[in-house]
PQR file with spaces between the fields and no chain letter, atoms N, CA, C, O and H, PARSE charges and radii, in Angstrom:
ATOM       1  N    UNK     1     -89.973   44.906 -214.957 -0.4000 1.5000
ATOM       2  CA   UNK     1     -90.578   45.734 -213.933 -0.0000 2.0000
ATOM       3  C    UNK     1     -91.905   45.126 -213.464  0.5500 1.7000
ATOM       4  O    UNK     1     -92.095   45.125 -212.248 -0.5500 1.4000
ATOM       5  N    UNK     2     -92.687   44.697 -214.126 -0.4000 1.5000
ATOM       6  CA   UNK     2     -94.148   44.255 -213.762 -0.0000 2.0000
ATOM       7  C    UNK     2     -93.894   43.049 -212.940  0.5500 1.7000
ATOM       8  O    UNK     2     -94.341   43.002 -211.794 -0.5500 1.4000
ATOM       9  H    UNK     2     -92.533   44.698 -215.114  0.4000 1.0000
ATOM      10  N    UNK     3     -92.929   41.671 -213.644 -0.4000 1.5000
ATOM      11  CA   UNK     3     -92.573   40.771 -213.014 -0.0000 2.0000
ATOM      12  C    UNK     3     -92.369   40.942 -211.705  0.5500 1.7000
ATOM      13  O    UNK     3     -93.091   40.465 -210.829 -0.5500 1.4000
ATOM      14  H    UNK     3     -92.566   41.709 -214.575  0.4000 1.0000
ATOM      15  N    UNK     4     -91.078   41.839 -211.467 -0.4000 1.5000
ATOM      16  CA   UNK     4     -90.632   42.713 -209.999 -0.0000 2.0000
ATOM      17  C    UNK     4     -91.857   42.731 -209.611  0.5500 1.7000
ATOM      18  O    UNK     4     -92.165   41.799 -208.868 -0.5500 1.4000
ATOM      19  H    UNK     4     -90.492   42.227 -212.179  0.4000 1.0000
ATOM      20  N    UNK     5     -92.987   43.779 -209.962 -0.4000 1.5000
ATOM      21  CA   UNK     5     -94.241   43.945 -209.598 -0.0000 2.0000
ATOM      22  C    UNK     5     -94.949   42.784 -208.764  0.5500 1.7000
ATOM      23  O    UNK     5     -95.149   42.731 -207.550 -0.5500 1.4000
ATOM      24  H    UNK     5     -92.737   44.536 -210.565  0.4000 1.0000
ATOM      25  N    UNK     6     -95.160   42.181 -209.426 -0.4000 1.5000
ATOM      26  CA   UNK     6     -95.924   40.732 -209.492 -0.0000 2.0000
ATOM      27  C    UNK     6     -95.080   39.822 -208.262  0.5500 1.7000
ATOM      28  O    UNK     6     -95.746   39.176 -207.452 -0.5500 1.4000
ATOM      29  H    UNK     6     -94.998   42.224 -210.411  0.4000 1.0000
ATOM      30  N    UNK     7     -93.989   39.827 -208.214 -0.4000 1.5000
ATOM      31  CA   UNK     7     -93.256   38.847 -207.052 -0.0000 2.0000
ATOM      32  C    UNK     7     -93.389   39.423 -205.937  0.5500 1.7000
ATOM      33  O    UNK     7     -93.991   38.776 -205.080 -0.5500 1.4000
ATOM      34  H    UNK     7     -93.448   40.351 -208.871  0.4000 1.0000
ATOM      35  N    UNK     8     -92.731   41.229 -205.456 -0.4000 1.5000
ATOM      36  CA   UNK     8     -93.267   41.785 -204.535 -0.0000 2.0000
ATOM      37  C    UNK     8     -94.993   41.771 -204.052  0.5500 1.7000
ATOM      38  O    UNK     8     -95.374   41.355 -202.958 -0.5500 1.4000
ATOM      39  H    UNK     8     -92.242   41.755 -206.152  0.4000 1.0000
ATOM      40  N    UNK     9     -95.672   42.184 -204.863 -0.4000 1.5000
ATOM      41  CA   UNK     9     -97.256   41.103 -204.361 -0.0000 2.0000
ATOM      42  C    UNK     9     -97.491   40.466 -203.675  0.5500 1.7000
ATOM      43  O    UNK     9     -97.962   40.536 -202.540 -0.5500 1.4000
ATOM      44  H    UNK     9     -95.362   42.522 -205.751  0.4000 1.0000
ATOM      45  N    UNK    10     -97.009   39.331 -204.644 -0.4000 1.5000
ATOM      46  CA   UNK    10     -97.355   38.255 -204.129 -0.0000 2.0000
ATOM      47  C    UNK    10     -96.660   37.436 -202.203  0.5500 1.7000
ATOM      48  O    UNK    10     -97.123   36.667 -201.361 -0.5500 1.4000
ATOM      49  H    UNK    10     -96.626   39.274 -205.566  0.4000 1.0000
ATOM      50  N    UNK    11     -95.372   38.241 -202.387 -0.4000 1.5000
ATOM      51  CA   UNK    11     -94.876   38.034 -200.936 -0.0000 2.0000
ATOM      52  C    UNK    11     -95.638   38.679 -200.032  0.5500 1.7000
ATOM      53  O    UNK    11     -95.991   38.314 -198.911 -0.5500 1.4000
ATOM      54  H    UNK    11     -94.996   38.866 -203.071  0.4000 1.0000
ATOM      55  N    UNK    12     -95.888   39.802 -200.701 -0.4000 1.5000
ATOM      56  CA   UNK    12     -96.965   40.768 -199.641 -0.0000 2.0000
ATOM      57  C    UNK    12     -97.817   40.326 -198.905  0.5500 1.7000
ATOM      58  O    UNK    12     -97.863   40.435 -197.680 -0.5500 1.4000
ATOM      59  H    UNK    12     -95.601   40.099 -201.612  0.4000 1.0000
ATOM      60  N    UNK    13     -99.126   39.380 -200.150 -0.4000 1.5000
ATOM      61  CA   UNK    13     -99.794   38.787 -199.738 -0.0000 2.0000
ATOM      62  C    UNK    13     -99.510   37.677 -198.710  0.5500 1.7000
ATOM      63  O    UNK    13    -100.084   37.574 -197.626 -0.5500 1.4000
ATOM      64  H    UNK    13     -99.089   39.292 -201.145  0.4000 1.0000
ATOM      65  N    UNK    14     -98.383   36.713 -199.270 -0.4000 1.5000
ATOM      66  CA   UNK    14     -97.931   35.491 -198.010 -0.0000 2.0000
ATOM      67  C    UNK    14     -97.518   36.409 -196.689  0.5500 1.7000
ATOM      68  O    UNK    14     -97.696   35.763 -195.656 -0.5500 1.4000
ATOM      69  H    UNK    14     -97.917   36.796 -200.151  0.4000 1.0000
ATOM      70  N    UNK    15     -97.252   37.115 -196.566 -0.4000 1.5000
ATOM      71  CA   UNK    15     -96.595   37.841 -195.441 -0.0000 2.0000
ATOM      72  C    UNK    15     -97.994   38.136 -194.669  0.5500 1.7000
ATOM      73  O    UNK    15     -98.128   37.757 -193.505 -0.5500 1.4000
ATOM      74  H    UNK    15     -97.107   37.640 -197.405  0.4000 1.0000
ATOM      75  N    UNK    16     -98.878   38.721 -195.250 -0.4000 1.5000
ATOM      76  CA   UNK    16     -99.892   38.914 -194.550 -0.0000 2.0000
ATOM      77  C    UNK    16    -100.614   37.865 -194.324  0.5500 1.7000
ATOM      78  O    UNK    16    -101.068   37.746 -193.187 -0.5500 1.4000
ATOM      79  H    UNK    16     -98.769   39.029 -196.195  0.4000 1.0000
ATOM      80  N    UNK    17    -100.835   37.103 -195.065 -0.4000 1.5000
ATOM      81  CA   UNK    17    -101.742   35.772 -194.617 -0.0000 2.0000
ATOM      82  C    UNK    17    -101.242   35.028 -193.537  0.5500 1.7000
ATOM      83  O    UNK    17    -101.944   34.425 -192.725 -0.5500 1.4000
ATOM      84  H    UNK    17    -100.466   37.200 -195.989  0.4000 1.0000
ATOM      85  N    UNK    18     -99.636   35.096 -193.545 -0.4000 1.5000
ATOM      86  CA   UNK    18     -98.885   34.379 -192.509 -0.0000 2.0000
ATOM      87  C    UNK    18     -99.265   35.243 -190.602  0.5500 1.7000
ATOM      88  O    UNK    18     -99.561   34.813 -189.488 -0.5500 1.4000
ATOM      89  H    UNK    18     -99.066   35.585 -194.206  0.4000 1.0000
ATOM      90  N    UNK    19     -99.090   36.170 -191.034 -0.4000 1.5000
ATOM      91  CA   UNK    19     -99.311   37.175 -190.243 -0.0000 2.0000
ATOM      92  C    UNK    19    -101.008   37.063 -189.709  0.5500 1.7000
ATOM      93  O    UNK    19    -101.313   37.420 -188.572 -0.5500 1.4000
ATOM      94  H    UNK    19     -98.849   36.519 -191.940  0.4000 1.0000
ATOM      95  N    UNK    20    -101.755   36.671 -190.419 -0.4000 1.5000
ATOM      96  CA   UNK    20    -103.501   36.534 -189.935 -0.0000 2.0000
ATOM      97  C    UNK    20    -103.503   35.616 -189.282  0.5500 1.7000
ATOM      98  O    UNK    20    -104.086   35.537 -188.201 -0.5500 1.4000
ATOM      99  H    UNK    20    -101.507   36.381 -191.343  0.4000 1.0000
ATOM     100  N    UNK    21    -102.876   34.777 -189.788 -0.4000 1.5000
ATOM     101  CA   UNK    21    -102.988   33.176 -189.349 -0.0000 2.0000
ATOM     102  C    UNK    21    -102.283   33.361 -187.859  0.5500 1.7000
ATOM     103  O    UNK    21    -102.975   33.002 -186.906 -0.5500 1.4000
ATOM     104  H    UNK    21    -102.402   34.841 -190.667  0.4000 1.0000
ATOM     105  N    UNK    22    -101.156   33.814 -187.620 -0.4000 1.5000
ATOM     106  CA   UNK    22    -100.073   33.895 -186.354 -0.0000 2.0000
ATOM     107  C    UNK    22    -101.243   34.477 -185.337  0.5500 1.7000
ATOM     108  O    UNK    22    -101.403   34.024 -184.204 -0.5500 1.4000
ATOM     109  H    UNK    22    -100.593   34.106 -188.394  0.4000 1.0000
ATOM     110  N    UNK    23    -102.178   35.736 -186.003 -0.4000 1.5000
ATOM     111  CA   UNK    23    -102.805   36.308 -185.068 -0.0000 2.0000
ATOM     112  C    UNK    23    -104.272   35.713 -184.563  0.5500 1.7000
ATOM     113  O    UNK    23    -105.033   35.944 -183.623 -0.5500 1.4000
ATOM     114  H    UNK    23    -102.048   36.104 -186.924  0.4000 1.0000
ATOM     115  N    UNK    24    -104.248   34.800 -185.732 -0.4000 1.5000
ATOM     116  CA   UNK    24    -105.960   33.857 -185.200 -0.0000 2.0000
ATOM     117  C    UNK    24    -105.587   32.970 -184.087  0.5500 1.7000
ATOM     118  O    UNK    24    -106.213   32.679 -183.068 -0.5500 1.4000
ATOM     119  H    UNK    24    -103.630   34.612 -186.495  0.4000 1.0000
ATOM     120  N    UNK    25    -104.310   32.570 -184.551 -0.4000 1.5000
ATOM     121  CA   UNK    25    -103.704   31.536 -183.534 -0.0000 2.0000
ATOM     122  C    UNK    25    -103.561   31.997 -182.180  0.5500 1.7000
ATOM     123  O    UNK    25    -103.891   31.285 -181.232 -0.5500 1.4000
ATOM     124  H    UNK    25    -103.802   32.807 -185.379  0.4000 1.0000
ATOM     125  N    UNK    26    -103.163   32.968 -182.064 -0.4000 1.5000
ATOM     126  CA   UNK    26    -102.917   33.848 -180.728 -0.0000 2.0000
ATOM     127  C    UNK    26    -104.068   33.831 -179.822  0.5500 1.7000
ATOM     128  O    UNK    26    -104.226   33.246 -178.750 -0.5500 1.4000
ATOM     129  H    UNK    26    -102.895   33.547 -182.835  0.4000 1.0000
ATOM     130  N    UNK    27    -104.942   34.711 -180.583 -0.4000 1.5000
ATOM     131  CA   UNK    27    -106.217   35.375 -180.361 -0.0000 2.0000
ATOM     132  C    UNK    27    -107.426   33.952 -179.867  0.5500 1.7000
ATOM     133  O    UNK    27    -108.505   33.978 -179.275 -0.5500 1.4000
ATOM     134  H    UNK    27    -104.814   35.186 -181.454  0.4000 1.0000
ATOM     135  N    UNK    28    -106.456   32.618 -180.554 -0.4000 1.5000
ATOM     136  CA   UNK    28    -107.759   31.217 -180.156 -0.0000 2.0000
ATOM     137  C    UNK    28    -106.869   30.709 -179.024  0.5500 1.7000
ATOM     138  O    UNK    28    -107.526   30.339 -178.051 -0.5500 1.4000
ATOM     139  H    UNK    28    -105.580   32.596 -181.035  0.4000 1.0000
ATOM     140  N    UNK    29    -105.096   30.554 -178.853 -0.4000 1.5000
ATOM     141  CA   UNK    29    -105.244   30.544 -177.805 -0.0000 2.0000
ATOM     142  C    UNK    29    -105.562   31.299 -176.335  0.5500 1.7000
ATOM     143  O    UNK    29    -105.605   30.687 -175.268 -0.5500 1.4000
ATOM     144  H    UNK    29    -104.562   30.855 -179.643  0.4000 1.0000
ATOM     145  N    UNK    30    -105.819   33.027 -176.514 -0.4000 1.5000
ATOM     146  CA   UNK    30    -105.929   33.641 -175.391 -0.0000 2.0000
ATOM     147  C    UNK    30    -107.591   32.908 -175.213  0.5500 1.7000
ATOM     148  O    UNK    30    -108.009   32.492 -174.132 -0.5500 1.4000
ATOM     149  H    UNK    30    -105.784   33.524 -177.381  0.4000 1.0000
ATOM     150  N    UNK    31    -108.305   32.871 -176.382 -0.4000 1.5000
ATOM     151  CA   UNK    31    -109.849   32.482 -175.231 -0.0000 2.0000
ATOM     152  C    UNK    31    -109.457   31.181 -175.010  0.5500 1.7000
ATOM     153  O    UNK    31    -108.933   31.346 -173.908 -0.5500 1.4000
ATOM     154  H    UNK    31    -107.966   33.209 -177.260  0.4000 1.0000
ATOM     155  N    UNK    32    -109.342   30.155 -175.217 -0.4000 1.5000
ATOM     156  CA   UNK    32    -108.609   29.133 -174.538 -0.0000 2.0000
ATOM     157  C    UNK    32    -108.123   29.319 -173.292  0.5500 1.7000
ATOM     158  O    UNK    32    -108.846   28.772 -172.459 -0.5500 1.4000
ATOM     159  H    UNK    32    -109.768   30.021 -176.112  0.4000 1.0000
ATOM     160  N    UNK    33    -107.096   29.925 -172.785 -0.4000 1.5000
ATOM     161  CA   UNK    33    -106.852   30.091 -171.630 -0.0000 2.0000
ATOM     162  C    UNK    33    -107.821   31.014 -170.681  0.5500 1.7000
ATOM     163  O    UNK    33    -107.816   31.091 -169.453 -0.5500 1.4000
ATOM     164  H    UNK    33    -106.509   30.370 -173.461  0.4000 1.0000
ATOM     165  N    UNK    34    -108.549   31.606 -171.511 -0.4000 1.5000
ATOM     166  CA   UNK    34    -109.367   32.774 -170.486 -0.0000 2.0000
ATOM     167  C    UNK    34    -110.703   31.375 -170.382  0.5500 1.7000
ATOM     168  O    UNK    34    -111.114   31.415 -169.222 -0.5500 1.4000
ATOM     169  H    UNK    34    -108.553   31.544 -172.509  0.4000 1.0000
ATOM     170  N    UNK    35    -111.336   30.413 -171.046 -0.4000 1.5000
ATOM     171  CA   UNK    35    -112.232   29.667 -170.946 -0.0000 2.0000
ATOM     172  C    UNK    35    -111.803   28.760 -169.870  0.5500 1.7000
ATOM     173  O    UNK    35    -112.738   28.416 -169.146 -0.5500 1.4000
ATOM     174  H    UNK    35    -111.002   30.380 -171.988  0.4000 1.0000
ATOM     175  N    UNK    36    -110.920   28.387 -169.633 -0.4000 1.5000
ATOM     176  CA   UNK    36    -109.859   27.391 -168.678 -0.0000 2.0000
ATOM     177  C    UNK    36    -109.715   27.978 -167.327  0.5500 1.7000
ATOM     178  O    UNK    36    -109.822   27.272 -166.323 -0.5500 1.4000
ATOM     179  H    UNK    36    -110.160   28.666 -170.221  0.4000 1.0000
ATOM     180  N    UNK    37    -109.420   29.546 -167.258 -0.4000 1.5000
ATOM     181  CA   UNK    37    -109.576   29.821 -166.251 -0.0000 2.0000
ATOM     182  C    UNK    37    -110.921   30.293 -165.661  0.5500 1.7000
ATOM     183  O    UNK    37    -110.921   30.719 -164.506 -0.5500 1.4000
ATOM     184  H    UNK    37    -109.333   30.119 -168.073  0.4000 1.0000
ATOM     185  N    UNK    38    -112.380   30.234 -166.566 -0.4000 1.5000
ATOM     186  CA   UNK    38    -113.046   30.903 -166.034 -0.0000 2.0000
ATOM     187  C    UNK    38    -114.189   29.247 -165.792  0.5500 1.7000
ATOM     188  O    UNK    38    -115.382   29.295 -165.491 -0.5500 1.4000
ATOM     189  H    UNK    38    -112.380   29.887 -167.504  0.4000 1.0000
ATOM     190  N    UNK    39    -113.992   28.929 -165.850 -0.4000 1.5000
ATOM     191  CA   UNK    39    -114.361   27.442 -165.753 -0.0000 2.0000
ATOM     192  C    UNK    39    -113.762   26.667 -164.490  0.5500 1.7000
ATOM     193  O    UNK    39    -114.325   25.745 -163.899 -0.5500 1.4000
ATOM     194  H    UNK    39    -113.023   28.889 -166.094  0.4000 1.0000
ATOM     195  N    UNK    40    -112.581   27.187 -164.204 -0.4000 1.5000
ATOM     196  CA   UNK    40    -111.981   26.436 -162.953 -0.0000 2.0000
ATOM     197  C    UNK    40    -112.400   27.355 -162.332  0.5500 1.7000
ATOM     198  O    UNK    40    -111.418   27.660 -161.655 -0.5500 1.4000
ATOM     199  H    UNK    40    -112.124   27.936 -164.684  0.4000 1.0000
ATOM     200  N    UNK    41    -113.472   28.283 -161.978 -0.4000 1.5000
ATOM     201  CA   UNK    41    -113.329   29.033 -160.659 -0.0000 2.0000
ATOM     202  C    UNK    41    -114.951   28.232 -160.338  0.5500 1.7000
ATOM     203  O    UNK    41    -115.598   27.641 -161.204 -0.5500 1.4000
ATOM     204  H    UNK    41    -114.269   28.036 -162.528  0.4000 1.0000
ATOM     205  N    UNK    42    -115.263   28.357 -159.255 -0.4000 1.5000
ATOM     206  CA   UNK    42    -116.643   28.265 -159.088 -0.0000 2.0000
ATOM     207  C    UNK    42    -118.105   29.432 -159.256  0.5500 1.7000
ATOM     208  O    UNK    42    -118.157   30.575 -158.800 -0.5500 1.4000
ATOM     209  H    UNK    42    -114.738   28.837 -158.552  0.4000 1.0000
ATOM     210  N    UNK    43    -119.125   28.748 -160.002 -0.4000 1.5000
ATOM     211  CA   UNK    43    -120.269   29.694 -160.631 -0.0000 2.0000
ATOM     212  C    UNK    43    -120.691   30.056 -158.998  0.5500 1.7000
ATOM     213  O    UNK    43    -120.733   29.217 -158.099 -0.5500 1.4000
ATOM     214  H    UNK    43    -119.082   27.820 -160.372  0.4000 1.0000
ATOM     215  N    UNK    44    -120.918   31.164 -158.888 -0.4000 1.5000
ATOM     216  CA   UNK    44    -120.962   31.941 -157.578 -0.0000 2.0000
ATOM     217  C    UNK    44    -122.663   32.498 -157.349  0.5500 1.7000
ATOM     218  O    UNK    44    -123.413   32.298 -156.394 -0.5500 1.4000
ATOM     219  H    UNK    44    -120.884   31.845 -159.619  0.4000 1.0000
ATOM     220  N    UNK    45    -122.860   33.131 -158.414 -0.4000 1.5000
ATOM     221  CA   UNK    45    -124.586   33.500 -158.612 -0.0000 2.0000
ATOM     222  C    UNK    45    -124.189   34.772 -159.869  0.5500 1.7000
ATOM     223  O    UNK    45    -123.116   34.939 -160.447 -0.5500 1.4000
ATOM     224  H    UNK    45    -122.251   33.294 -159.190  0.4000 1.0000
ATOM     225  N    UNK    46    -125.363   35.474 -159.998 -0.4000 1.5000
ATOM     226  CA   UNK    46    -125.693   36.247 -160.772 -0.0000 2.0000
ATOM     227  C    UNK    46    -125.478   37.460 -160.025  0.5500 1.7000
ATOM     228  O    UNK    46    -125.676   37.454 -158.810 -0.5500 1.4000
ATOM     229  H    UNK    46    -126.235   35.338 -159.528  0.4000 1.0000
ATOM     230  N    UNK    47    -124.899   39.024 -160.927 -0.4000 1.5000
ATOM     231  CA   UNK    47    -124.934   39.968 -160.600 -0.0000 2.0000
ATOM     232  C    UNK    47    -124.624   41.081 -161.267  0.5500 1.7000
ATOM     233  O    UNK    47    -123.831   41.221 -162.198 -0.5500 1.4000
ATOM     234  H    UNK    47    -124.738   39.028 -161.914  0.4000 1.0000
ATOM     235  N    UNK    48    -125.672   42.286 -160.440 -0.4000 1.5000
ATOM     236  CA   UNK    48    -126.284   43.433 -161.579 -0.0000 2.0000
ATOM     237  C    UNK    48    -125.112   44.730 -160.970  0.5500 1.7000
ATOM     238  O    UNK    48    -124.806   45.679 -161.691 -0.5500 1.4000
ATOM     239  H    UNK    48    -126.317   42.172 -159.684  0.4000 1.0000
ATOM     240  N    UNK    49    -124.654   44.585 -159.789 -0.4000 1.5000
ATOM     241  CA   UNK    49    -124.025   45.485 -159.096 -0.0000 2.0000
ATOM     242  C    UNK    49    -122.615   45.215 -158.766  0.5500 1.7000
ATOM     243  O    UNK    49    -121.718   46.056 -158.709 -0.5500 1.4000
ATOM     244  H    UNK    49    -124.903   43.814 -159.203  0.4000 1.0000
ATOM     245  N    UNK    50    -122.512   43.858 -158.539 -0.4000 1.5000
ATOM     246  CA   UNK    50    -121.028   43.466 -158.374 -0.0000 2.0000
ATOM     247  C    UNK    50    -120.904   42.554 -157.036  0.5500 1.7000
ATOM     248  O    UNK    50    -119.917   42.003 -156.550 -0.5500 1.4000
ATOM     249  H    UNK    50    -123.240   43.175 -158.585  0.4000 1.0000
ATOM     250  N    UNK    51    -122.272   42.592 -156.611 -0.4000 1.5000
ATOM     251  CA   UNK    51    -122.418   41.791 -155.275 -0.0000 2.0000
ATOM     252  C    UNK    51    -123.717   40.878 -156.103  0.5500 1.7000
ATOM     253  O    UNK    51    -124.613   41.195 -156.885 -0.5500 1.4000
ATOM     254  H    UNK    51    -123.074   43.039 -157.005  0.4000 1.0000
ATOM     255  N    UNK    52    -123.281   39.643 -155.483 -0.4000 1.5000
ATOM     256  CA   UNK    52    -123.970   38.323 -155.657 -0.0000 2.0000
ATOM     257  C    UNK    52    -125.614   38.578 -155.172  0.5500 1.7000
ATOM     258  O    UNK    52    -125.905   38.966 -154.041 -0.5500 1.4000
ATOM     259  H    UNK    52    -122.553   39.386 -154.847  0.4000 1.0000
ATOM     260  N    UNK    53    -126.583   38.298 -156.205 -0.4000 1.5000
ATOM     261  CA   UNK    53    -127.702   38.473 -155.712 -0.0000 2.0000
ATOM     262  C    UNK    53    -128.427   37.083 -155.671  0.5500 1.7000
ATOM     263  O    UNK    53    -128.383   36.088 -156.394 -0.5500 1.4000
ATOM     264  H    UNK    53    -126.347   37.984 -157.125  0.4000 1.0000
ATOM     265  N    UNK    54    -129.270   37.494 -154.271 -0.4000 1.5000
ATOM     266  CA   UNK    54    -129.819   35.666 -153.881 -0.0000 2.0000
ATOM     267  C    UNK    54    -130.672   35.527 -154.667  0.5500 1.7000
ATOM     268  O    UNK    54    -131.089   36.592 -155.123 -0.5500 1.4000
ATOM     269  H    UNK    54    -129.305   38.303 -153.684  0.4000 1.0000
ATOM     270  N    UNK    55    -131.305   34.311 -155.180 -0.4000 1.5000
ATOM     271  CA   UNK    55    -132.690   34.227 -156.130 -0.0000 2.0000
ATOM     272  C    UNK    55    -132.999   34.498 -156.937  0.5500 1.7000
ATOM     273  O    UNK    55    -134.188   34.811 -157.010 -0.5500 1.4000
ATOM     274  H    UNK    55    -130.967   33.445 -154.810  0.4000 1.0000
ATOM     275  N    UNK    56    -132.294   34.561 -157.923 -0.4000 1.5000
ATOM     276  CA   UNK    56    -131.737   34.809 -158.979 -0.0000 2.0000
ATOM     277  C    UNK    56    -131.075   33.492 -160.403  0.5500 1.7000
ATOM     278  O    UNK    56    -130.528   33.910 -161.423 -0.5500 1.4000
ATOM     279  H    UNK    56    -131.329   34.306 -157.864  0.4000 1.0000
């Protein structure tokens, strides 16, 4: 029974680590693509309202 114990565990654990890892991976390529696209647009100016402010 403990053995049982001990093997279920331990898959537990790989299952989840596998599972962190799948989701770091994910999660590094979405900023990846969000850095890629926010980089190909052009820096426009600064803004507090949603409209581009001059001099700034």
């Amino acid at each position: 029974m403990q053995l049982r114990m001990a093997v279920a565990a331990a898959f537990t654990v790989l299952a989840l680590t596998a599972f962190q890892q799948t989701r770091e991976e994910r999660f590094k390529q979405m900023s990846r693509d969000w850095e890629k696209k926010g980089l190909a647009e052009p820096f426009k100016g600064m803004t507090a309202n949603g409209s581009v402010e001059a001099g700034l």
